[in-house]
TILUM-954275 format. One line per field, with one value per residue (C-alpha): residue number from 1; residue in three letters; x, y, z. Coordinates in steps of 0.05 Angstrom, whole numbers. Each point is the difference from the previous one (the first is absolute). Layout:
residues N
k	c(NUM / ...)
r	c(ALA / ...)
east	c(X / ...)
north	c(Y / ...)
up	c(Z / ...)
This chain:
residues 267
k	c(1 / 2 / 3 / 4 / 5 / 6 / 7 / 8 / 9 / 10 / 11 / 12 / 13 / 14 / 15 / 16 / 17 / 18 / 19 / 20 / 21 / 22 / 23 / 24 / 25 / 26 / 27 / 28 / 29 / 30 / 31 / 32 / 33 / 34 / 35 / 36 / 37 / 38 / 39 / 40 / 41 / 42 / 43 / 44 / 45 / 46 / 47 / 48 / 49 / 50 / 51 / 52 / 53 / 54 / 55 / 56 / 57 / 58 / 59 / 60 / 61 / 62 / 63 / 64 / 65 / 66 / 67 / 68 / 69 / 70 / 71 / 72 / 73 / 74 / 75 / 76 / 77 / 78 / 79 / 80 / 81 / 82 / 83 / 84 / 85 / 86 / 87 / 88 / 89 / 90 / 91 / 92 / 93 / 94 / 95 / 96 / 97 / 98 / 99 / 100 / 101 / 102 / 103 / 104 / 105 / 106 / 107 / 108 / 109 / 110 / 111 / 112 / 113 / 114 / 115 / 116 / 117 / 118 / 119 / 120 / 121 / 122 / 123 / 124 / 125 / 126 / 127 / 128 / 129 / 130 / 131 / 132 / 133 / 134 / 135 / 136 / 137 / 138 / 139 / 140 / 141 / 142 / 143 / 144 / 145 / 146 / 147 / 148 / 149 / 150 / 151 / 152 / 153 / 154 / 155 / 156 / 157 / 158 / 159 / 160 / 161 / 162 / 163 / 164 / 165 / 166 / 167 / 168 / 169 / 170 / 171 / 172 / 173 / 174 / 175 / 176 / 177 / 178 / 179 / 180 / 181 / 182 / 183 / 184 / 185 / 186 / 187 / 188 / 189 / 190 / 191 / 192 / 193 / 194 / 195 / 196 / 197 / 198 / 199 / 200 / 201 / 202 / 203 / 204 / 205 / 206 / 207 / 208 / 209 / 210 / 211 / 212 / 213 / 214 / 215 / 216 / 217 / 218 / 219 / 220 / 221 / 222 / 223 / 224 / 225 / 226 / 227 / 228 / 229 / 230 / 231 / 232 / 233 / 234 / 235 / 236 / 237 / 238 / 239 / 240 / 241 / 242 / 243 / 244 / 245 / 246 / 247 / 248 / 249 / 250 / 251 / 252 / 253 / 254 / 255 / 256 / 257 / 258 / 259 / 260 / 261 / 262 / 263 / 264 / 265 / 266 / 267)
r	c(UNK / UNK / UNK / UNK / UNK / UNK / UNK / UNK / UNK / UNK / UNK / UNK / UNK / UNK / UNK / UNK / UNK / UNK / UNK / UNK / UNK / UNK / UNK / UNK / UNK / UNK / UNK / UNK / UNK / UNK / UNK / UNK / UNK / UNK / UNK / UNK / UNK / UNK / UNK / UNK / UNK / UNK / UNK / UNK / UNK / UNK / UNK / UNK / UNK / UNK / UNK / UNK / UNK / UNK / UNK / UNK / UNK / UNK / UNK / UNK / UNK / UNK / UNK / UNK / UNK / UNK / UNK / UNK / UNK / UNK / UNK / UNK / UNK / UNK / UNK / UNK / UNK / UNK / UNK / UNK / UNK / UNK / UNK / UNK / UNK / UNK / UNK / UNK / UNK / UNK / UNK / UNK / UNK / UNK / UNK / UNK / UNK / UNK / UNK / UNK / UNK / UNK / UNK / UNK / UNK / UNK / UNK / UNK / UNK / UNK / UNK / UNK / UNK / UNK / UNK / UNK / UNK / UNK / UNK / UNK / UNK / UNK / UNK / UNK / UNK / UNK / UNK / UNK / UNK / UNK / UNK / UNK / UNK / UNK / UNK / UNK / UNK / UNK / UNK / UNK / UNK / UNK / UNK / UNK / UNK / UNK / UNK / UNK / UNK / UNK / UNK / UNK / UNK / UNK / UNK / UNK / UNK / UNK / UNK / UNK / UNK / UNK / UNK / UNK / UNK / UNK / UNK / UNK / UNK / UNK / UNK / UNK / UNK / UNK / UNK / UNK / UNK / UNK / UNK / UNK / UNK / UNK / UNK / UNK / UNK / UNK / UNK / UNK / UNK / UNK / UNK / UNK / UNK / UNK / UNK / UNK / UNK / UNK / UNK / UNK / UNK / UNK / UNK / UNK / UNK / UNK / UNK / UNK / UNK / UNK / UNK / UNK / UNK / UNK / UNK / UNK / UNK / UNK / UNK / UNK / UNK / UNK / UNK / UNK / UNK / UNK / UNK / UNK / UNK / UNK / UNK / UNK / UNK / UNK / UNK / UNK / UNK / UNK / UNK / UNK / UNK / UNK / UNK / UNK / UNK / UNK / UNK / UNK / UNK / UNK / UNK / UNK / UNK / UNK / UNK / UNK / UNK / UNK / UNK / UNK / UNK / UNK / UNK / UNK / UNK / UNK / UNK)
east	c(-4362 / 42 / -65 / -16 / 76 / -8 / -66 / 17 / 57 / -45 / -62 / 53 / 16 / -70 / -4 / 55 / -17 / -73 / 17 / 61 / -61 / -47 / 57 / 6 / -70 / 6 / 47 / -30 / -70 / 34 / 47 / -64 / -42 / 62 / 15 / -67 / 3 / 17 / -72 / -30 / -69 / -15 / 9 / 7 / -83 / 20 / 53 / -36 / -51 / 49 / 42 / -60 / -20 / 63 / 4 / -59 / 14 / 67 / 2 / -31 / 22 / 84 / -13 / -32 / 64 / 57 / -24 / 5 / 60 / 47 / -28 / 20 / 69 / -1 / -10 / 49 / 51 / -7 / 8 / 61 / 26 / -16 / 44 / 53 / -5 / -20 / -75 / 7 / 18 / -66 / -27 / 55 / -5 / -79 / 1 / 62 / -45 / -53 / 29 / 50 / -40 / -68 / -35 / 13 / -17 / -66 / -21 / 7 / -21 / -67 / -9 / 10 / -40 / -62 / 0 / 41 / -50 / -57 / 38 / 10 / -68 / -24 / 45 / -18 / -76 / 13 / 44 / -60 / -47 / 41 / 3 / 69 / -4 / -63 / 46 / 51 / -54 / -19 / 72 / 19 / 56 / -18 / 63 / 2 / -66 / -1 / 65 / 36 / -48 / 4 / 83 / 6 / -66 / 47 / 64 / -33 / -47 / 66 / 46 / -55 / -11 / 79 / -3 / -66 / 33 / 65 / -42 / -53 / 56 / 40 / -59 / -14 / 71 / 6 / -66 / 34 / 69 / -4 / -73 / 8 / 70 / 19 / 53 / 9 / -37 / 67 / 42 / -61 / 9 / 78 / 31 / -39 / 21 / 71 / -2 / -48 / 18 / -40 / 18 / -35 / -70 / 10 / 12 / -49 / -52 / 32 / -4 / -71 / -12 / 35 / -39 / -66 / 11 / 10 / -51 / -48 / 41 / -8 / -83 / -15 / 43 / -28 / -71 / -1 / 39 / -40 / -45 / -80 / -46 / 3 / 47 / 47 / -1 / 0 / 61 / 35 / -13 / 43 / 59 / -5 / 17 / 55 / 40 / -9 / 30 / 55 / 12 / 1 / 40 / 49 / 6 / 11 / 57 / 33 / -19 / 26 / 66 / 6 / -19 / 47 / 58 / -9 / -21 / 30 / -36 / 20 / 24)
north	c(312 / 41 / 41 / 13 / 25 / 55 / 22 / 14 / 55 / 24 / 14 / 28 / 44 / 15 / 27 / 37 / 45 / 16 / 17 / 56 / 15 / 14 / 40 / 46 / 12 / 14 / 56 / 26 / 14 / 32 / 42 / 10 / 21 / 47 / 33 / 51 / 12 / 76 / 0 / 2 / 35 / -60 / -56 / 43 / -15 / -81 / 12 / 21 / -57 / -50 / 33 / -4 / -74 / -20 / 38 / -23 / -76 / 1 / 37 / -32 / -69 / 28 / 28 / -69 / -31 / 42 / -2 / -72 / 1 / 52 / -32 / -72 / 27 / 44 / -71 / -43 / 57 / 18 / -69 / -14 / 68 / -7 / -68 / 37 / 66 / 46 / 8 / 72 / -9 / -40 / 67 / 26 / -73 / 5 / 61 / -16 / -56 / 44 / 47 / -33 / -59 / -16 / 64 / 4 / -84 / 8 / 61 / -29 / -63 / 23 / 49 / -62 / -51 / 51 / 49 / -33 / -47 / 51 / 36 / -59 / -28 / 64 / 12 / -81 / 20 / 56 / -49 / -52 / 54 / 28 / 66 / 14 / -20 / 49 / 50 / -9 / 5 / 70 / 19 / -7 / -39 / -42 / 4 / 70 / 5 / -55 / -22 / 64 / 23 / -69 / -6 / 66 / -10 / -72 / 43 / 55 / -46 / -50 / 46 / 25 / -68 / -14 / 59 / -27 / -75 / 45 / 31 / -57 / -50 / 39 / 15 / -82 / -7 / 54 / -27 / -65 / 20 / 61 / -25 / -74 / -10 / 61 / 44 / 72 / 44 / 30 / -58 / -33 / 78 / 15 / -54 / -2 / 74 / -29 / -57 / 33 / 59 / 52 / -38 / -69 / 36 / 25 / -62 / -34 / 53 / -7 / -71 / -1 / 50 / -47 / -57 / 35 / 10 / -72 / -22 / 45 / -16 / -75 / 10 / 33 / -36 / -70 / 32 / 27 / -57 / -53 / -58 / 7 / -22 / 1 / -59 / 45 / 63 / -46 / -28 / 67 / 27 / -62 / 12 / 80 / -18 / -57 / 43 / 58 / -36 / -23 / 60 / 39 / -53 / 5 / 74 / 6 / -41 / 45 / 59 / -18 / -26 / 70 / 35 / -36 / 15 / 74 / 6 / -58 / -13 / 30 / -33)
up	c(3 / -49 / -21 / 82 / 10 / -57 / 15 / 78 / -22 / -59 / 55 / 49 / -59 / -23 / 76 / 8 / -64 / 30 / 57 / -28 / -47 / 64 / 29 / -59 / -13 / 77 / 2 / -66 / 46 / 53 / -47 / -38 / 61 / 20 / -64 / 13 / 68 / -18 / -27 / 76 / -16 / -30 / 45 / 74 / 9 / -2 / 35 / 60 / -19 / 6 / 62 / 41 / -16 / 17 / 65 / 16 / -14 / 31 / 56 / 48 / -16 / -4 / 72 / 28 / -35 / 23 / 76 / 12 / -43 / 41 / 61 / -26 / -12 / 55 / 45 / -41 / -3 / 77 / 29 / -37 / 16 / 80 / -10 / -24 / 55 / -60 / 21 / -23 / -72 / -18 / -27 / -40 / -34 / 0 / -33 / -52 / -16 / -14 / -36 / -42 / -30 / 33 / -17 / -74 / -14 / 42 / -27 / -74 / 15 / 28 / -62 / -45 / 43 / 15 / -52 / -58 / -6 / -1 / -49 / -45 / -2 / -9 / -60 / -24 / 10 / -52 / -47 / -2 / -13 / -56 / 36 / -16 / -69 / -7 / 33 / -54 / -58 / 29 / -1 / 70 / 29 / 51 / 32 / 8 / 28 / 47 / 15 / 9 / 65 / 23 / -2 / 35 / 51 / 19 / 13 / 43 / 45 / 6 / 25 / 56 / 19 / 5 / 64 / 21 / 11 / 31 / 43 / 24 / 8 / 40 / 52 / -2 / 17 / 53 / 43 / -3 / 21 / 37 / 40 / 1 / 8 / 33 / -38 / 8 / -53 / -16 / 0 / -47 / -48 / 8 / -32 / -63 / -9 / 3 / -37 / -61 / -61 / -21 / -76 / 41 / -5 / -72 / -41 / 48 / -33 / -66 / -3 / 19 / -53 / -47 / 15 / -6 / -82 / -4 / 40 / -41 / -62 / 7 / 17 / -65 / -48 / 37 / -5 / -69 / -40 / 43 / -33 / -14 / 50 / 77 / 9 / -39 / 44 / 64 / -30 / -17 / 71 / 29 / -50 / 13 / 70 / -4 / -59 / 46 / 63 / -39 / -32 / 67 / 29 / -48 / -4 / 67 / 5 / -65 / 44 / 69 / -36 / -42 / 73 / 38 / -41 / -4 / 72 / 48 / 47 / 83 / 49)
């Protein structure tokens, strides 16, 4: 019984360490893949590479998201707003929602879920077939090659999808409001316009920017430190995505709270 009760804390321990080790060799890549960005001529061909897979993965499937999703609100929102004899401010909240925290989760969460998992077993493929270790024999660093394009490719393609969600919820919510439930058009417009900052649409951009580098960040260290053999990539792609939720998650809450404080929020 004695020998249980010290090995629980000494595991907990044990686990604790590797996981602050995981989160240093994690910021090292991305520091890593940032420190030769000025060197563009030799990762802008990747770049495009990778900015066009990721379009092309994501943008259909953020679009058949965000519809149903700003009509869903736009429903919820509206009945409990016709209760209450504010039928007209359904868009201003529609679009707040949007804006302020919908667009910048989905947009990162569908470049982890569809093309951080491409991007890590891709990058585990290349581990097991001691690509990048070949790559470091001829004097290249992997990092620089392949992560670097990838972290940046991430960034670009989430902050388009963040005004694609904007933009394709919005028209979800406004068929569903304005056509079904019969609100003025500029009743459905004017009060997001009042209730919304020019600043709103910025660190909603920003953040998805943000959470692009560490959904690409989390891919490639996953993929390139993962085990040998296929059970080992399939098991990195699940942990790319989890850490990257919870990472997103989490710096999202830092950012809204930092937001909030220098900007408070109109009423």
């Amino acid at each position: 019984m004695a020998l249980s009760l010290t090995a629980v804390p000494d595991l907990a321990r044990r686990r604790a360490s590797r996981a602050l080790d995981e989160t240093g060799l994690l910021c090292v890549t991305f520091l890593e893949g940032l420190r030769r960005t000025w060197d563009v001529r030799q990762w802008w061909g990747e770049f495009i590479e990778q900015c066009w897979f990721l379009a092309r993965v994501t943008s259909v499937p953020v679009m058949l998201i965000a519809i149903p999703l700003g009509a869903t609100i736009s429903l919820q929102v509206g009945d409990i707003a016709r209760q209450l004899g504010a039928a007209s401010a359904t868009g201003a909240l529609l679009i707040a929602a949007m804006v302020q925290q919908v667009a910048p989760l989905a947009a990162a969460l569908l470049v982890s879920g569809v093309g951080g998992s491409a991007i890590t077993s891709d990058m585990g493929a290349r581990n097991i077939r001691d690509e990048l270790a070949a790559m470091e024999v001829m004097g290249i660093n992997p990092i620089h090659r392949l992560v670097t394009p990838r972290l940046w490719a991430a960034s670009t393609v989430s902050l388009l999808l963040a005004s694609v969600v904007i933009l394709a919820g919005t028209l979800g919510g406004y068929y569903f409001n304005v056509i079904q439930q019969g609100v003025s058009p500029g009743a459905f417009f004017d009060g997001a316009t009042t209730l919304l900052q020019f600043p709103d649409l910025l660190i909603t951009l920003f953040k998805a920017w943000v959470f692009g580098f560490i959904a690409a960040a989390v891919a490639c260290y996953m993929g390139m430190n993962c085990d040998y053999g296929p059970v080992g990539v399939g098991r990195a792609v699940n942990r790319a995505v989890v850490v990257t939720s919870i990472v997103v998650f989490a710096s999202n809450y830092v950012l809204t709270t930092i937001y909030q404080v220098l900007f408070p929020p109109r009423f």
